[in-house]
KETI-782507 format. One record per residue (C-alpha): residue in one letter; x, y, z. Coordinates in Angstrom, 3 decimals. Layout:
# residues N
code = A; xx = X; yy = Y; zz = Z
...
***
This chain:
# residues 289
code = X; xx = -17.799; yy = -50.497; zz = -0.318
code = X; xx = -17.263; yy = -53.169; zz = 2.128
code = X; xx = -13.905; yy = -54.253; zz = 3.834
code = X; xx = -11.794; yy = -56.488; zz = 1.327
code = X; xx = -9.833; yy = -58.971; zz = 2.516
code = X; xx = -6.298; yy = -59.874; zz = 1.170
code = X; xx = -5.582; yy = -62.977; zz = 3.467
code = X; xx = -7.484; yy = -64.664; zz = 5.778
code = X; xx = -8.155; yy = -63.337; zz = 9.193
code = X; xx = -6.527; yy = -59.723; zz = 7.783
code = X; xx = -8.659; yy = -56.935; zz = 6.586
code = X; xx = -7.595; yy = -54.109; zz = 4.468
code = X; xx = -8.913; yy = -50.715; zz = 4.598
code = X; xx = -9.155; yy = -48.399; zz = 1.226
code = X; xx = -8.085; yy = -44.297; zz = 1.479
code = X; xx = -10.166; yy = -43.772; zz = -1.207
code = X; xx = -13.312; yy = -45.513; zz = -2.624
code = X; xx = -14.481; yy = -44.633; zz = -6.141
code = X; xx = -18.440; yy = -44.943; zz = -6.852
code = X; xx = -20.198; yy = -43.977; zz = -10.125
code = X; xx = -22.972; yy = -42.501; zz = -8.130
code = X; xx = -22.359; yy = -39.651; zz = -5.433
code = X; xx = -24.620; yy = -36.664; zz = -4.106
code = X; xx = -25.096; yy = -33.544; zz = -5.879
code = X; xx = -23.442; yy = -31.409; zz = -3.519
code = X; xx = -20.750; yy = -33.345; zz = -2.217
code = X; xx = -17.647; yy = -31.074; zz = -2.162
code = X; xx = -15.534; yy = -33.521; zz = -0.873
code = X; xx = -13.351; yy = -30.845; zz = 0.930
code = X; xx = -11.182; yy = -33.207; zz = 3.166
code = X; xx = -10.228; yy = -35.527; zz = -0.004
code = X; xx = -8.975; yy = -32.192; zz = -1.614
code = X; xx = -6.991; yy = -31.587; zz = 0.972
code = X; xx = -5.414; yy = -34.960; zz = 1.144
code = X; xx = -4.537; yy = -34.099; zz = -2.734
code = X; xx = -2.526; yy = -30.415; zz = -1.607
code = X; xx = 0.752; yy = -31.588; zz = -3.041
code = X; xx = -0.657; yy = -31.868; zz = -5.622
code = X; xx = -2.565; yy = -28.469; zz = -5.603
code = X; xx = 0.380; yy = -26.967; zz = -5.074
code = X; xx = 2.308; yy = -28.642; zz = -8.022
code = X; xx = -0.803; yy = -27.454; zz = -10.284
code = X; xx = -0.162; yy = -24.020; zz = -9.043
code = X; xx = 3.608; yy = -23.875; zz = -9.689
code = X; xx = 2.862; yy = -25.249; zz = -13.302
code = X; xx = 0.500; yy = -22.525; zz = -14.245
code = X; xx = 2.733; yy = -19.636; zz = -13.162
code = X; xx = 6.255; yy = -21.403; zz = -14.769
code = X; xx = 4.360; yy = -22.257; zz = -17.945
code = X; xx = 2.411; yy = -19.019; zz = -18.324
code = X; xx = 5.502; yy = -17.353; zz = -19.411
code = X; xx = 7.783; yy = -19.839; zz = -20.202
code = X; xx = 10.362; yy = -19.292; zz = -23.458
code = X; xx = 8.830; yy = -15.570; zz = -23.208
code = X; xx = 11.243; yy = -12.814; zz = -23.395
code = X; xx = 9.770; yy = -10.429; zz = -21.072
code = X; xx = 8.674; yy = -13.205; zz = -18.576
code = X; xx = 6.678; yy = -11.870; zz = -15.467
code = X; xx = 7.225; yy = -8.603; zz = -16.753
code = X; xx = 3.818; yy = -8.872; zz = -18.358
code = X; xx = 2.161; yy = -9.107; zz = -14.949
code = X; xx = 3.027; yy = -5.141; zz = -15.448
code = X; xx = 2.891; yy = -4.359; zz = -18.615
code = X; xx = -0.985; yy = -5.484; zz = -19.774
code = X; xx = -2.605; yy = -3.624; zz = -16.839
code = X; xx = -0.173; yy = -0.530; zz = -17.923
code = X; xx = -0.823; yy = -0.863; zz = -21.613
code = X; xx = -4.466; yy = -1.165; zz = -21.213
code = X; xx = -4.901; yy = 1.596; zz = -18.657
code = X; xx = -2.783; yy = 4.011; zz = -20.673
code = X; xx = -5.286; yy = 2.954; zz = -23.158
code = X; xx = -8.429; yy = 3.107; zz = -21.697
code = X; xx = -7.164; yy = 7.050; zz = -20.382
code = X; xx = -6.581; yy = 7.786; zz = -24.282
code = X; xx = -9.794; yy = 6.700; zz = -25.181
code = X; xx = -12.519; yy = 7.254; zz = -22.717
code = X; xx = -10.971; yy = 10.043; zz = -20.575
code = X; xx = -9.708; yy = 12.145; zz = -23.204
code = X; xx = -11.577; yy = 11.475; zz = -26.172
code = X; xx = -14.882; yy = 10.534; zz = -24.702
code = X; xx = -14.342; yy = 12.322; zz = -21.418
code = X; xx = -16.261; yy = 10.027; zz = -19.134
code = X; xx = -15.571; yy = 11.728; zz = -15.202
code = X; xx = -13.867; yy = 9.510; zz = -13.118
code = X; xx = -15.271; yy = 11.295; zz = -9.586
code = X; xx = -12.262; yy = 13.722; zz = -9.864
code = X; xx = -9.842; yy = 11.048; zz = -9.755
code = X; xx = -6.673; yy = 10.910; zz = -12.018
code = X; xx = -7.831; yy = 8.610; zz = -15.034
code = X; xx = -4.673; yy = 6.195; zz = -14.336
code = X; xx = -5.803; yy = 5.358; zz = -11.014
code = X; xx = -9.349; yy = 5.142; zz = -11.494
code = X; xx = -8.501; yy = 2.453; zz = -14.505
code = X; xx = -5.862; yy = 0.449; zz = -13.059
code = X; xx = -8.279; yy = 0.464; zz = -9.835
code = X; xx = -11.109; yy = -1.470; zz = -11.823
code = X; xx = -9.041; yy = -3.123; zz = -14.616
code = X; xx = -6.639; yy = -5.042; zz = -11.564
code = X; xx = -9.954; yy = -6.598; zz = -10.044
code = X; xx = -11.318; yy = -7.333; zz = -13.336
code = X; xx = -8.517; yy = -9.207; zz = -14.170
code = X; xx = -8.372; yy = -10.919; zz = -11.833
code = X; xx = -11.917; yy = -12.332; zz = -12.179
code = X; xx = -11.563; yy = -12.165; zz = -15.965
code = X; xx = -8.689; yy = -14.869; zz = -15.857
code = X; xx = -10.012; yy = -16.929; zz = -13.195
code = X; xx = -13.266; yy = -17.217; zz = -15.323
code = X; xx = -11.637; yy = -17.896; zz = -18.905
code = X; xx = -9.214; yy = -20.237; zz = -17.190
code = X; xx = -12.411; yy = -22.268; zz = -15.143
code = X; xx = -14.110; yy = -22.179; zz = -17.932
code = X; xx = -11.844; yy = -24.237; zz = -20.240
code = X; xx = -10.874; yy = -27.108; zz = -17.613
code = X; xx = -12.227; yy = -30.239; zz = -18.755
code = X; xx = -11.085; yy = -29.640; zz = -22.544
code = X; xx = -7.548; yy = -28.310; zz = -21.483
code = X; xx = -7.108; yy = -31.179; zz = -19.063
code = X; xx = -8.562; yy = -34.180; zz = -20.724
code = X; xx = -5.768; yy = -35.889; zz = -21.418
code = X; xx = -4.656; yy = -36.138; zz = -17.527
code = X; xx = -7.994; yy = -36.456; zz = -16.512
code = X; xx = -8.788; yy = -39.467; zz = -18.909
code = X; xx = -5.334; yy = -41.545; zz = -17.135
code = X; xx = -5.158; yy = -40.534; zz = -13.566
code = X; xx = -7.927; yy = -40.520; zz = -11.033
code = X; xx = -7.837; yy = -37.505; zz = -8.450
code = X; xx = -10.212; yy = -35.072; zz = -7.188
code = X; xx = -11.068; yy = -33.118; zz = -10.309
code = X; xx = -11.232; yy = -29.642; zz = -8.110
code = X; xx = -7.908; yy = -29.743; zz = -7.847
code = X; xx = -7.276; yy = -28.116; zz = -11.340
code = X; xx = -9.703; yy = -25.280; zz = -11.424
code = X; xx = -8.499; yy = -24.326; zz = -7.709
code = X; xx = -5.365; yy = -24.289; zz = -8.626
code = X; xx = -6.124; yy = -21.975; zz = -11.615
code = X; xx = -7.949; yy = -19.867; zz = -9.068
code = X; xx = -4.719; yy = -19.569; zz = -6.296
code = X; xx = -2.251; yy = -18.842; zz = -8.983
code = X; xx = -3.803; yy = -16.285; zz = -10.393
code = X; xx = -4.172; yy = -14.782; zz = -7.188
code = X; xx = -0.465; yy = -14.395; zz = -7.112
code = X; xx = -0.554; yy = -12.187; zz = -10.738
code = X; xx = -3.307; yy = -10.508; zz = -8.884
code = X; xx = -1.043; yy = -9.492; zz = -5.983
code = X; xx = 1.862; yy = -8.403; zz = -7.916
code = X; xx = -0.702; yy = -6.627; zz = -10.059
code = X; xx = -1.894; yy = -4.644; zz = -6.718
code = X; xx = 1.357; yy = -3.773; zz = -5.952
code = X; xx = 2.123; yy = -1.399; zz = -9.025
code = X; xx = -1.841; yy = -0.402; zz = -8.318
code = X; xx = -0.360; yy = 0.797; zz = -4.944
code = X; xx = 2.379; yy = 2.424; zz = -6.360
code = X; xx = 0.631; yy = 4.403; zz = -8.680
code = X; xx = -1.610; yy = 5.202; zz = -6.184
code = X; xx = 1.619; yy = 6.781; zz = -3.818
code = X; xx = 2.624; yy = 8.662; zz = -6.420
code = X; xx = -0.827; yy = 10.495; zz = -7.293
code = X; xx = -0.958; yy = 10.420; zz = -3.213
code = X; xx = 2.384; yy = 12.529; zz = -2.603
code = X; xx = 1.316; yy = 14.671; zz = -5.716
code = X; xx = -1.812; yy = 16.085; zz = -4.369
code = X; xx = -4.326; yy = 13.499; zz = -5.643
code = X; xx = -7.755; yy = 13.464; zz = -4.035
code = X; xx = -7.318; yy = 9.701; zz = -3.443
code = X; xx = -8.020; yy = 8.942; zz = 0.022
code = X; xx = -8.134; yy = 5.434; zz = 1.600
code = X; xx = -10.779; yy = 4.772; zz = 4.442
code = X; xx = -12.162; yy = 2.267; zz = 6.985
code = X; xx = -13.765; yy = 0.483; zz = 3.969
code = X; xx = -10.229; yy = -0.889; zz = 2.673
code = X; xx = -10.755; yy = -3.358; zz = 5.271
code = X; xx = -12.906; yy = -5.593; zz = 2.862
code = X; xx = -10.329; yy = -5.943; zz = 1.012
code = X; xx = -10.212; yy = -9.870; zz = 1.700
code = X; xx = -13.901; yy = -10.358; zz = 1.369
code = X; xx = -13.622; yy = -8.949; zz = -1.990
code = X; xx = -10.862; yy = -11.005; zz = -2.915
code = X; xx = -12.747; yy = -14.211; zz = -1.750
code = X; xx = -15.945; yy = -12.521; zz = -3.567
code = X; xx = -13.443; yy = -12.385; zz = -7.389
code = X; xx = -11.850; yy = -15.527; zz = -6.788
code = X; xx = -15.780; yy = -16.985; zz = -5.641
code = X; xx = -17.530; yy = -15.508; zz = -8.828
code = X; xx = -14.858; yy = -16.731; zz = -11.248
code = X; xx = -14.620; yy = -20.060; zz = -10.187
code = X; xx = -18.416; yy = -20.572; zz = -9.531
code = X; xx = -19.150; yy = -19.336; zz = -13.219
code = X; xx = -16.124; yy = -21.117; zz = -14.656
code = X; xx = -17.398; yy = -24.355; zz = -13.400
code = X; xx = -20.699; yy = -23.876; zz = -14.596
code = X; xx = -19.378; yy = -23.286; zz = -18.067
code = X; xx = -16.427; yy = -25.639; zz = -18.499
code = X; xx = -19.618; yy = -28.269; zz = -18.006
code = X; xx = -21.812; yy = -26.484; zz = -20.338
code = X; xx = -18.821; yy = -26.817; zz = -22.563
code = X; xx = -18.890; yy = -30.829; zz = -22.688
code = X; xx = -21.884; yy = -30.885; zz = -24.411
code = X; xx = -21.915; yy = -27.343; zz = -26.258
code = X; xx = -18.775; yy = -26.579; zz = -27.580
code = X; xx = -19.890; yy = -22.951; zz = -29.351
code = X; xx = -19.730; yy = -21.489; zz = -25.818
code = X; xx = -15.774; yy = -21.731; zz = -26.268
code = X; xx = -16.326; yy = -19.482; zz = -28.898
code = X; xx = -18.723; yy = -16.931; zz = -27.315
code = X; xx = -16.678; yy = -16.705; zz = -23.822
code = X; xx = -14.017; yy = -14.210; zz = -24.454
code = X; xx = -16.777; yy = -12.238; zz = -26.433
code = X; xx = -19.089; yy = -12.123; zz = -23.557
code = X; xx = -16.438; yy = -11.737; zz = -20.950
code = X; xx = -15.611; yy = -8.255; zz = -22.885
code = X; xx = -19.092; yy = -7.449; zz = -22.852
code = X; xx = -19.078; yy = -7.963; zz = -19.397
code = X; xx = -16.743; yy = -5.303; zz = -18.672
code = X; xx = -18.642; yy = -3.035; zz = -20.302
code = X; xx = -21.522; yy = -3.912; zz = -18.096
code = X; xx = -19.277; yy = -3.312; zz = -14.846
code = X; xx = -18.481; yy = -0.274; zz = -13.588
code = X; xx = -14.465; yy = -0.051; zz = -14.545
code = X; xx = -14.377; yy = 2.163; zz = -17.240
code = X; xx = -17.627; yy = 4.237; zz = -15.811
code = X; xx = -18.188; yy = 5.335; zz = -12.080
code = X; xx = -21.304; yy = 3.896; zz = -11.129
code = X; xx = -22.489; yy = 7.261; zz = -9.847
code = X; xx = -22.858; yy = 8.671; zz = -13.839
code = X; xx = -25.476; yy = 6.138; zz = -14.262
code = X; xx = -28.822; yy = 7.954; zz = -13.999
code = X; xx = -29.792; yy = 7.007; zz = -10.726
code = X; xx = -33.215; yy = 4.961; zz = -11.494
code = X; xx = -31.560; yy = 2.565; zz = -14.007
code = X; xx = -28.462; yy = 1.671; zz = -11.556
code = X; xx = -30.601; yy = -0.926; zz = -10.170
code = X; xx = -30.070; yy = -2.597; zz = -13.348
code = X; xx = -26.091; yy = -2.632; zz = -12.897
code = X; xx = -25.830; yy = -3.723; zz = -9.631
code = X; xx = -27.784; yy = -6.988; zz = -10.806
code = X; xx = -24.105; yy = -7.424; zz = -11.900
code = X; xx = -22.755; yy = -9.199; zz = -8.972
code = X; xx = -19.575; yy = -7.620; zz = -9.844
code = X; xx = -20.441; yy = -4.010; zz = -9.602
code = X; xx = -20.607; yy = -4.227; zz = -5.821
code = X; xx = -16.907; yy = -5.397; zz = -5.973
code = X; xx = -15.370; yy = -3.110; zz = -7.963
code = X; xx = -17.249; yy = -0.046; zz = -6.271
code = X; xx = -16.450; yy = -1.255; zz = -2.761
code = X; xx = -12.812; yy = -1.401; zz = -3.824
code = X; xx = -12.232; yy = 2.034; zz = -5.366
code = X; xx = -14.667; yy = 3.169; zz = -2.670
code = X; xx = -11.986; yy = 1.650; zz = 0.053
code = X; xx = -9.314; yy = 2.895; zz = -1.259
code = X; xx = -9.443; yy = 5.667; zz = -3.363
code = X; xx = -12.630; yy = 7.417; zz = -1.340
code = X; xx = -14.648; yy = 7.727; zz = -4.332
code = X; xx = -17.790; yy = 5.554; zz = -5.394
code = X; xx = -20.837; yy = 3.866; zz = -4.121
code = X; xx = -20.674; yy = 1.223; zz = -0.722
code = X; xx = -23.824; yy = 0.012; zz = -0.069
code = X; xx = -24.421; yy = -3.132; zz = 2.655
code = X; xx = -27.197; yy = -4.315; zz = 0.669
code = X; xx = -25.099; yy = -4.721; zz = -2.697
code = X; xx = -22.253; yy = -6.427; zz = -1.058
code = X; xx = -25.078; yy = -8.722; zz = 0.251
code = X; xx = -26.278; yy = -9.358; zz = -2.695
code = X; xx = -23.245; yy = -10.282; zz = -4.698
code = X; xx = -21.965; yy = -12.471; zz = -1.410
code = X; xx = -25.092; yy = -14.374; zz = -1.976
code = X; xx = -24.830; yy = -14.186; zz = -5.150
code = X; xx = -21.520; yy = -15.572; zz = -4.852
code = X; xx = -22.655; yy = -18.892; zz = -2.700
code = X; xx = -24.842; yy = -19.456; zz = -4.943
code = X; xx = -22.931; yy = -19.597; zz = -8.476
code = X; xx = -20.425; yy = -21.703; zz = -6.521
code = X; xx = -23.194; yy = -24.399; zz = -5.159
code = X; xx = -24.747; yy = -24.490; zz = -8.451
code = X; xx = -21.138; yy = -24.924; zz = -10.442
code = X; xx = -19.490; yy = -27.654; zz = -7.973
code = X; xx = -22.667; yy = -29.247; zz = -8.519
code = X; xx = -23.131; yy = -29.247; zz = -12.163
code = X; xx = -19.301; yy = -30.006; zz = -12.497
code = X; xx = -19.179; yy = -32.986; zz = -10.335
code = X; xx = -22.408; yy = -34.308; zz = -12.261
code = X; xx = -20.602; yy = -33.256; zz = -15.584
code = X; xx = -16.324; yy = -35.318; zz = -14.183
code = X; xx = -18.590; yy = -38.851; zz = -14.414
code = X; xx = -19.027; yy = -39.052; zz = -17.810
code = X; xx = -17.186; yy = -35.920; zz = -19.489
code = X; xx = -14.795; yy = -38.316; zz = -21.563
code = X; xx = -17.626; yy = -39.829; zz = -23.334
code = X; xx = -18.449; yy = -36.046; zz = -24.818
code = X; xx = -15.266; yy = -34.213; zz = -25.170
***
């Protein structure tokens, strides 16, 4: 768009120029960042609303990973009596449930974007991004309050005699973090945009996102898989993660470069193909939903 001009001789610049045609990729970074008040104001909103009029409050940040390792120890490790590489079944749990949380959330969340925000989205004009990283940060916070009682567990198996030992490999921590928050919001966007158009995948995502657990290696060390079908789990981009992590810090299961590679790349990928399929989908969403 060209310079307008409000009075003769004067010409007026715009901040921000609207076009209903823009290139597939275009992540328009630097206008996101113009909008991080606003990021930040989506952020605060999830966490306060979360758990607002709740009883219990943020409390639940510790009780659902407690309730649901306790369990998951009932169930598999005592009834069923899958190993957990000599590791106490509480830690080995709360070790794979807090990442898969974490990625869980991120995707449900993602993934319902466009419906959940259509009313804003149909009044005010600003990056549409915004909301699903927001979703994506704030959820990062439950995650770190969630690692914190992982940690304290994990001192108290420690001091009694645990064979939990963290290593050198703890110090991917980050890049796993960026690899959970990466995967959920690079699937998220591809199915909040999917969603538009085919509304039964609202139905089928919780359903699919438990099946996906089950195809992850949090309830299962990776190592009890017979070794010439593991190939076949690590196609899960998220079996790298979770391995790496208890690998890290609790010195049991499987680090491999190559996986991490994989899901990494895996990673760029889902997130290229979702930020373009959702900023092809923001155009003309209202005329669908």
């Amino acid at each position: 768009m060209n310079k307008i001009s409000t009075k003769p001789g004067v010409e007026e610049k715009w901040d921000i120029i609207i076009t209903p045609k823009k290139p597939l990729f275009e992540l328009k970074l630097k206008e996101v960042w113009q909008y991080k008040d606003l990021l930040f104001l989506f952020v605060r909103r999830d966490i306060v609303a979360q758990y607002k009029q709740t009883i219990l409050g943020p409390l639940w940040y510790f009780i659902q990973p407690i309730l649901t390792t306790i369990m998951f120890t009932i169930v598999f490790g005592r009834i069923a009596k899958i190993p957990t590489d000599g590791l106490p079944p509480m830690l080995f749990y709360l070790a794979g449930i807090t990442n898969w949380n974490y990625f869980a959330v991120c995707l449900s969340k993602v993934a319902t974007t466009f419906r959940t925000n259509q009313g804003i989205f149909g009044k005010v004009y600003f990056p549409r991004l915004v909301t699903p990283l927001s979703i994506v940060i704030s959820n990062m916070i439950q995650y770190g309050i969630q690692l914190l009682l992982f940690f304290g567990f994990y001192i108290y198996f420690a001091l009694s005699g645990s064979a939990a030992q963290i290593n050198m490999y703890a110090l991917f921590f980050p890049i796993l973090v960026i690899l959970l928050a990466g995967l959920g919001l690079g699937f998220g966007l591809v199915i909040t945009s999917l969603t538009t158009k085919y509304r039964d995948l609202v139905f089928l995502l919780q359903f699919g996102i438990q099946l996906a657990m089950y195809a992850t290696p949090v309830i299962y060390p990776l190592s009890q898989i017979p070794e010439r079908y593991q190939w076949i789990a690590v196609l899960n981009p998220m079996t790298a993660v979770i391995e790496t992590f208890k690998y890290g810090f609790l010195g049991q299961g499987t680090f491999s470069w190559t996986y991490l590679a994989y899901s990494f790349s895996f990673m760029i990928v889902m997130l290229f193909l979702g930020i373009a399929i959702f900023n092809k989908t923001e155009k003309n969403f209202m005329d669908t939903v």
